[in-house]
N, C-alpha and C positions, 0 to 999 in steps of 0.2 A: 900484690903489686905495690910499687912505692908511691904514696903520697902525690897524686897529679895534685899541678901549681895552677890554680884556673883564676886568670886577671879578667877582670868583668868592669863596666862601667861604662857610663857616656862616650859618645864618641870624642875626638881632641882633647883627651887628657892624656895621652903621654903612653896608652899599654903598651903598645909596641916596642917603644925604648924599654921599659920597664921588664918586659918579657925578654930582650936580649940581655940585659943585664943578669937576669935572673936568670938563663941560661949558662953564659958562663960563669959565673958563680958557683952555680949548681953539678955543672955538667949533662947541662937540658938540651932539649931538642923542642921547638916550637913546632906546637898542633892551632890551627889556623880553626877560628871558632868565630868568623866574621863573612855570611850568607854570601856577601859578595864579592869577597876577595875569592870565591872557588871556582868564580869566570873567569878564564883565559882571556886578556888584552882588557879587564876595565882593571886599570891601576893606576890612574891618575885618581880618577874619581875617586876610589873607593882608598887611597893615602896607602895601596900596598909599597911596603918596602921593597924596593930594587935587589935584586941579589947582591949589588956592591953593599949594599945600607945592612944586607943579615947578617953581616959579616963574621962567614963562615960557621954560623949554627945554621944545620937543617932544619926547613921548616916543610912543614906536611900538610895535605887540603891546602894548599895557591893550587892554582892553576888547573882544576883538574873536570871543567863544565865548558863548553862552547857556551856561546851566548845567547844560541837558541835554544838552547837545553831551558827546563823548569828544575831549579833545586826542592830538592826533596830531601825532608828532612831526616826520613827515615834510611834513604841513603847515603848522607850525610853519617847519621849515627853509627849503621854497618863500616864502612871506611874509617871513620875516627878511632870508632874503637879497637881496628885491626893495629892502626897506628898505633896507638897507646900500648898493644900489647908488643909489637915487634920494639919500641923504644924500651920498653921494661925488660925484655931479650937480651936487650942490648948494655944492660947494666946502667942505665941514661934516664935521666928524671926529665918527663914528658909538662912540658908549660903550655897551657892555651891560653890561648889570647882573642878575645874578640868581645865585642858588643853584642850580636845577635841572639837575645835572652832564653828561645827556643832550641836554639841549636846546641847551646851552652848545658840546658837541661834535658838534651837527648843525649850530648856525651857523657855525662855526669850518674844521672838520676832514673829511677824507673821510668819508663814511659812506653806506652802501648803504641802502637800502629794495625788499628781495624783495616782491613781490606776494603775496599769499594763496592761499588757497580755502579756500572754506567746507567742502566734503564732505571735503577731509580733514582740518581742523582737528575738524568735529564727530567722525569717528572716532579719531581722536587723544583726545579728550577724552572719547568715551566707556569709551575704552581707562583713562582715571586713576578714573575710576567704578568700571569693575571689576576692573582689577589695583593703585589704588595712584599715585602721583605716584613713589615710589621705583621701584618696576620701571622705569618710563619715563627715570629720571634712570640708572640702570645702562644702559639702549637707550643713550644718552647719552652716556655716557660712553665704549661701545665706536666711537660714532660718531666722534664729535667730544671727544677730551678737554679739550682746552681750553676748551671753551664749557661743557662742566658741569660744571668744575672754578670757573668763576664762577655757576654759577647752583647754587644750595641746591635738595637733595633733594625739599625740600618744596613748592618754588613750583612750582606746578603750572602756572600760564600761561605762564612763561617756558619750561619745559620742553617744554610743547606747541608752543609758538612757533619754539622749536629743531628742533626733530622738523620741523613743517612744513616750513620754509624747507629743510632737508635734503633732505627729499623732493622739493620742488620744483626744488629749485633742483640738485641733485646734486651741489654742493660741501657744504665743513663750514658751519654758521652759524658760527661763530669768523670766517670769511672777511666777513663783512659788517659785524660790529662796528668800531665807528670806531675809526681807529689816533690815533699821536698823531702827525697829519701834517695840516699847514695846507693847507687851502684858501684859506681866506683870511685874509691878512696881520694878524697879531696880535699886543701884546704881550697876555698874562693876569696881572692882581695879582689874589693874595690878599690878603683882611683876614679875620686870626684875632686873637686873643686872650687872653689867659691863662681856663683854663677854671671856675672860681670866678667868675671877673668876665663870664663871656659865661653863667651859669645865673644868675647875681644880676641880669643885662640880659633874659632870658627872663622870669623872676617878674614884671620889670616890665613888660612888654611883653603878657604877660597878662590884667595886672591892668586896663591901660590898654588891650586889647581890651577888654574886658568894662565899664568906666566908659561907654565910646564906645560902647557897646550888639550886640554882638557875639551875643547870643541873639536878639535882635531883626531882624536883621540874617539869620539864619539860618532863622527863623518866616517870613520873609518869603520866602528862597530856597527852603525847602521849598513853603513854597504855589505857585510855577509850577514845580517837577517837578526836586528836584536829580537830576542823573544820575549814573553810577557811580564816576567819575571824583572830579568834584565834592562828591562826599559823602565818599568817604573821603579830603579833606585834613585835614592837622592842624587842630585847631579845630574842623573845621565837622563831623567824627563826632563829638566826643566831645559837641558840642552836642544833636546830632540825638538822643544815646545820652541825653540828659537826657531831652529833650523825649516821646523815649519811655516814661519815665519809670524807664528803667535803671540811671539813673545822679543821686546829690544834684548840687544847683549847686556846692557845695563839693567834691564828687570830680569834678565834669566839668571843673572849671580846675587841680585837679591833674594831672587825668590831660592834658588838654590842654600844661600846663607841662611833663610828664613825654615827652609824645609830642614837644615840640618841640625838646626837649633829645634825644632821640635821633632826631631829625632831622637837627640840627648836627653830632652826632656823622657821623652817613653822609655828610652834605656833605662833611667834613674827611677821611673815609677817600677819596671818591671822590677830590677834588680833590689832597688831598697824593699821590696816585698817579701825579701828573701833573708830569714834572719841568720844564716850560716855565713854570709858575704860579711868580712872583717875589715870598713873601710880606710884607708891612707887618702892623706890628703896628697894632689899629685904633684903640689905646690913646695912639699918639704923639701929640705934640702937633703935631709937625712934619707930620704924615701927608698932609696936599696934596703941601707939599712934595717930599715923599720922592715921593709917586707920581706927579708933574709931572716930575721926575728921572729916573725909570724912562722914561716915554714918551720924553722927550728921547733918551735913551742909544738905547734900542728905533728912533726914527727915523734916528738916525746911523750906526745899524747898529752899535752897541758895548754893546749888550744882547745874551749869548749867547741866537738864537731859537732853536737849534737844536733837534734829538727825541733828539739822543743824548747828553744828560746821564750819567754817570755811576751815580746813583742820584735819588729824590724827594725834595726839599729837605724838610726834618721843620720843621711849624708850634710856635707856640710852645705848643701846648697834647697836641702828642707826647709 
């Protein structure tokens, strides 16, 4: 398979232009690598481009979840990677694009999906009802140290989640988290940017949800049944938090600006964690450029691909 182009970073730095760019250049086709661009009707919110704005490159994953649906990551990763293979079919260099750091390393990278069950997930979780999400994150920890040494005290689903698959599965969960080992052949750029300039690009971005009718838009997704998922994206709660009348119009776009700013921020922690991501600043001028350079390098094989970097390369807003 040739070389997928995977653009990764904070959100309001520009991948999306970057990704059509780098499409026709290339002769790509964009694979959509962003959790909630895959719901039907949230596109304000979520800055998906208009099909006049893709102009004319295919893009694959928009559009493909009702809003009461729960994305799943693992179906997510089945779909993706069918995509990548019929664009490689097709003689066509597959670009994804998106922030969502899970989904990006279910298309990319080894990554397991344990099975369930329900009876003992609900006993699990009746277990955080009556002792606590901390008792369970100490279970945790004598378990599996390394898997609740990333999951916090307090997240109670992911802790359950761990618990299960432990039990099911009789290995650690640590064992099923995706490493940083390709599956499939990738260079990843980053685009960061200086962090003054990437909160002064969210204000606007904001501002310009909400001109482009982003409550409306939201009035409209709650009337056929937003689901759990779908409701607590940036944006679309702090809307919902108005509409119930929790919250002024003027605190729901702060706190929406304030939620997506530390959104960016968890992007930039997930991804600078990851020493294969080669990053551009999104501010160059040169920036096609520079990342038509990188692919080049990456296809001749004189881009380091490798997993054993030394340390995570520090973005510019480290």
């Amino acid at each position: 398979m040739t070389l997928v182009v995977a653009l990764v970073g904070p959100t309001a730095t520009g991948k999306s232009d970057l990704g059509l760019a780098l499409a026709h250049a290339l002769g790509g086709e964009v694979v959509n690598a962003d959790a909630m661009q895959l719901y039907r009707g949230m596109d304000i919110g979520t800055a998906k481009l208009t099909p006049d704005e893709r102009q004319g490159v295919p893009h694959h994953l928009l559009d493909v979840l009702d809003v009461h649906e729960d994305a799943s990551v693992a179906d997510y990763q089945a779909r993706a990677r069918t995509a990548l293979r019929e664009i490689d079919g097709r003689g066509h260099r597959s670009v994804a694009v998106g922030g969502s750091g899970l989904y990006v390393r279910a298309l990319l990278d080894h990554m397991e999906f344990p099975g369930t069950d329900a009876e003992v997930r609900a006993r699990l979780e009746d277990r955080v009802e009556a002792e606590g999400a901390r008792a369970l994150h100490a279970e945790l920890a004598a378990a599996d140290p390394v898997a609740a040494d990333g999951i916090g005290p307090r997240n109670a689903r992911r802790i359950v989640r761990a618990l299960e698959v432990i039990e099911l599965t009789g290995r650690p969960y640590s064992a099923s988290l995706p490493q940083h080992v390709y599956e499939v052949p990738a260079v990843q750029i980053g685009l960061d940017c200086d962090r003054g300039v990437l909160d002064a690009r969210i204000a606007e971005r904001v501002e310009r949800m909400w001109s482009r009718g982003l409550v409306e838009e939201v009035e409209h997704l709650r009337a056929h049944g937003l689901g759990r998922t779908a409701s607590r994206a940036v944006g679309y709660a702090e809307v919902l938090a108005m509409l119930r009348g929790e919250l002024t119009q003027d605190e729901a776009r702060a706190a929406v600006a304030a939620g997506t700013r530390r959104l960016a921020r968890k992007q930039m922690g997930w991804f600078g964690r990851d020493p294969r991501v080669h990053w551009l600043d999104s501010q160059d001028p040169d920036l096609v450029e520079r990342a038509l350079g990188l692919v080049a390098a990456a296809d001749s094989g004189g881009l380091g691909l490798a997993t054993d970097d030394p340390a995570p390369r520090r973005s510019l807003g480290s």
